[in-house]
Backbone bond lengths (Angstrom), bond angles and torsions (degrees), N, CA, C in turn:
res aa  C-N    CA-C-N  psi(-1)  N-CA   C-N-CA  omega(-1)  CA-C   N-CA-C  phi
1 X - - - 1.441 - - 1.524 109.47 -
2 X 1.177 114.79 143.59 1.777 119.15 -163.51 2.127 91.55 -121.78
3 X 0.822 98.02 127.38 1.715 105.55 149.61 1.442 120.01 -116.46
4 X 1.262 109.50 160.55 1.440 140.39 -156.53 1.939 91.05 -97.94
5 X 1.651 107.57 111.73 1.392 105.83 151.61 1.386 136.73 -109.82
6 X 1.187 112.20 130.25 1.884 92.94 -166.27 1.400 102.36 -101.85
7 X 1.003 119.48 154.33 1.338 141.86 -177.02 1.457 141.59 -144.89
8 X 1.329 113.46 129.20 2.175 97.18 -152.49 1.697 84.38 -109.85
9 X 0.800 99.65 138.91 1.721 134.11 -175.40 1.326 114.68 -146.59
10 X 1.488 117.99 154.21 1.288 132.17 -176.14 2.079 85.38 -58.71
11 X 1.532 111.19 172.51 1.089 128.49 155.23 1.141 109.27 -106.53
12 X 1.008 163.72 31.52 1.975 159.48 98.81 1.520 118.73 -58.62
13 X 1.452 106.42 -27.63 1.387 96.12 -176.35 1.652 107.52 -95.36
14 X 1.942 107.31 -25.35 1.572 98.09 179.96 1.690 100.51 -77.16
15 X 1.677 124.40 -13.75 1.761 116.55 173.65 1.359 100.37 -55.59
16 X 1.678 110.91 -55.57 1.619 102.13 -173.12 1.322 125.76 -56.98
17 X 1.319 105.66 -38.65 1.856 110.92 -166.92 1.829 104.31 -53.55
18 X 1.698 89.34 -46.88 1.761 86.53 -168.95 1.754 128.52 -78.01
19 X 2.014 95.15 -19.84 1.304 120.99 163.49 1.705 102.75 -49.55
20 X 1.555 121.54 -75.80 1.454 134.14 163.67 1.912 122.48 -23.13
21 X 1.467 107.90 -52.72 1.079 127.41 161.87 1.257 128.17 -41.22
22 X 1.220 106.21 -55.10 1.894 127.16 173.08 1.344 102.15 -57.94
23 X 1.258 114.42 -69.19 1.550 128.85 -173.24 1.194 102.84 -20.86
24 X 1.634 113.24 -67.65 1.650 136.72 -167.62 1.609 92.17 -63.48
25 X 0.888 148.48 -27.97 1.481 141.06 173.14 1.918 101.84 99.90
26 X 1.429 120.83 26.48 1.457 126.47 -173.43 1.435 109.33 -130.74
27 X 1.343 126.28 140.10 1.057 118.44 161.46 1.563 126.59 -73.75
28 X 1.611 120.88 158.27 1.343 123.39 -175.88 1.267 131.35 -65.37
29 X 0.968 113.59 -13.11 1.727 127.50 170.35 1.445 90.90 -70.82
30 X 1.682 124.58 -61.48 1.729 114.86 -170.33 1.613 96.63 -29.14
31 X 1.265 121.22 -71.61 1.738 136.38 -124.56 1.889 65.47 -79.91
32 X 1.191 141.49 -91.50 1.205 138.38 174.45 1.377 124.23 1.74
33 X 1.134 125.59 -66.76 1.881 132.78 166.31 1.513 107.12 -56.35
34 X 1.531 117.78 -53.93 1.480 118.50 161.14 1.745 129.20 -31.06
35 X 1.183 93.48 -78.10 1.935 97.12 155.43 1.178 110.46 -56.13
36 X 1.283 166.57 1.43 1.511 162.44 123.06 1.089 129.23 -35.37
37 X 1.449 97.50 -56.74 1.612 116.35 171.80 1.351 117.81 -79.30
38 X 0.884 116.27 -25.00 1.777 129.50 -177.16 1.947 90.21 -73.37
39 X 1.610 99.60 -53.48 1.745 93.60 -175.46 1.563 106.44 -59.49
40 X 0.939 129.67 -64.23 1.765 128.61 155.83 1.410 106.82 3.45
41 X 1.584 99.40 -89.04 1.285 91.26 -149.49 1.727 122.47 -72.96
42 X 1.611 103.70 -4.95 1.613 108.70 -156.67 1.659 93.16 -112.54
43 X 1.416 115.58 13.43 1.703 122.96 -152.75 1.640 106.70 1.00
44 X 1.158 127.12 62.46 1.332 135.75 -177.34 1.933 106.43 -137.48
45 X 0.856 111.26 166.76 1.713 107.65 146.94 1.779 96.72 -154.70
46 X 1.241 114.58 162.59 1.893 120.77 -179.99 1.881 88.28 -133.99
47 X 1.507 94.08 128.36 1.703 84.10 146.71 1.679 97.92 -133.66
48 X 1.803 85.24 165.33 1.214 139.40 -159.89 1.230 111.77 -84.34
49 X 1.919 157.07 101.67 1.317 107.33 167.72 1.651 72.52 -136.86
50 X 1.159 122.34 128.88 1.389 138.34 139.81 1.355 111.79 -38.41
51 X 1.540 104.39 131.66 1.056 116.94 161.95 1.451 145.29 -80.89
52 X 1.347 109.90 114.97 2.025 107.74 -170.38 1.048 96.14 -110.44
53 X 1.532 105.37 140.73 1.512 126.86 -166.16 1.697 86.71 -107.80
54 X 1.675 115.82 132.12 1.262 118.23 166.44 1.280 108.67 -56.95
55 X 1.860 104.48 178.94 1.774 109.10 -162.27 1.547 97.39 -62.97
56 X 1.348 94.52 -42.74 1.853 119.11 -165.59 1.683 93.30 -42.57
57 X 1.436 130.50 -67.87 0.943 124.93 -170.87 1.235 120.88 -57.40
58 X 1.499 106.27 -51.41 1.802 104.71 175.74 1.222 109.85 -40.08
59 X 1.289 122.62 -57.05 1.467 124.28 177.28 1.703 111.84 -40.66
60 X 0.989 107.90 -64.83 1.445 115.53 -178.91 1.538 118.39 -47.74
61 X 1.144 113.39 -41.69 1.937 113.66 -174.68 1.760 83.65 -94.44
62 X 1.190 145.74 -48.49 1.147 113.38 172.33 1.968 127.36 -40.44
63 X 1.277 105.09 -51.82 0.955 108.01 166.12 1.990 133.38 -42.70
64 X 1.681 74.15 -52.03 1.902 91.32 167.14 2.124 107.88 -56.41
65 X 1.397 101.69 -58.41 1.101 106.70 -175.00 1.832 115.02 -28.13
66 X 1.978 92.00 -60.19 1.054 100.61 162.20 1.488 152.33 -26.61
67 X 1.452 100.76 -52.32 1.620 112.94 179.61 1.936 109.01 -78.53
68 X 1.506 82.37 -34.03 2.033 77.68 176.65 1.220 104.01 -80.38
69 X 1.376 138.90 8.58 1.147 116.94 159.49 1.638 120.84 -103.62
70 X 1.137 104.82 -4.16 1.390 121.14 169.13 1.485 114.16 -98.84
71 X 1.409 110.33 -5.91 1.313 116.20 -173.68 2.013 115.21 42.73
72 X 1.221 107.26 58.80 1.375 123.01 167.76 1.501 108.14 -117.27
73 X 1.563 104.21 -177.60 1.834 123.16 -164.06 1.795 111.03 9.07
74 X 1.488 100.57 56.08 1.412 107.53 160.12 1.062 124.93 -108.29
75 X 1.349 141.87 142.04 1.404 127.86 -171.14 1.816 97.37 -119.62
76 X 1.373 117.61 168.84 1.373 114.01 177.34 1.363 115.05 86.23
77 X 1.052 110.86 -169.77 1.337 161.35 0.66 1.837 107.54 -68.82
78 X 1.189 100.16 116.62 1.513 109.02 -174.38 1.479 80.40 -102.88
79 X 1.757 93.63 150.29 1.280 139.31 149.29 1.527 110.70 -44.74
80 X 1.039 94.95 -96.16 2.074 124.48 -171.46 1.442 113.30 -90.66
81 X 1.093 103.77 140.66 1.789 106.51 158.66 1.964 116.21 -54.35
82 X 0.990 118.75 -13.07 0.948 134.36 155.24 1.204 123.71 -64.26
83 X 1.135 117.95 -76.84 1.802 110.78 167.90 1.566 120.00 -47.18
84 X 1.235 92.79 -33.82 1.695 81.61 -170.75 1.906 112.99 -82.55
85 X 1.616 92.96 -28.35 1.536 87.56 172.92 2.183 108.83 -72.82
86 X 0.664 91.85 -24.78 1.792 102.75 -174.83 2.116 85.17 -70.50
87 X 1.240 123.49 -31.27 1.604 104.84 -161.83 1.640 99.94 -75.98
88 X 2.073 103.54 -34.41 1.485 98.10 -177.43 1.304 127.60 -94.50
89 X 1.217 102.56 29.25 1.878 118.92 173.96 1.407 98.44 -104.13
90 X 1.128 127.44 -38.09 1.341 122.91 -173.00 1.581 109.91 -91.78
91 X 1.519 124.92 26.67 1.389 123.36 178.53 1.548 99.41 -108.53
């Protein structure tokens, strides 16, 4: 016997899930009962979200990337917390 679960979700992410779903050649309820049973048996769930760095940032650690590889606008290698606070008083 099967019952009916409803569930409110964004509408982009349930287009993707079932878009994704198809791909795999399964319907979305499978991948759905799957994560169910997985919550069952592990009484846990983890999510996942990768991290995206805005453009602004990409730009920015590219840039960084940049200078450490040129080894420019580095200051230090200090010794002490002392030296290094004494280097940014004197800027």
């Amino acid at each position: 016997m099967k019952t009916v679960l409803n569930v409110k979700t964004d509408p982009n992410v349930k287009q993707a899930a079932q878009r994704l779903a198809a791909e795999m050649g399964v319907p979305l309820s499978t991948i759905v009962n799957a994560y169910l049973k997985e919550f069952i048996v592990q009484r846990e769930f983890t999510v996942h979200a990768p991290l995206k760095p805005s453009k602004k940032l990409e730009r920015l650690l590219k840039n960084v990337e940049k200078d450490i590889r040129l080894n420019r606008n580095f200051s230090g290698p200090f010794k002490t917390g002392k030296e290094a606070a004494d280097y940014l008083r004197s800027l």
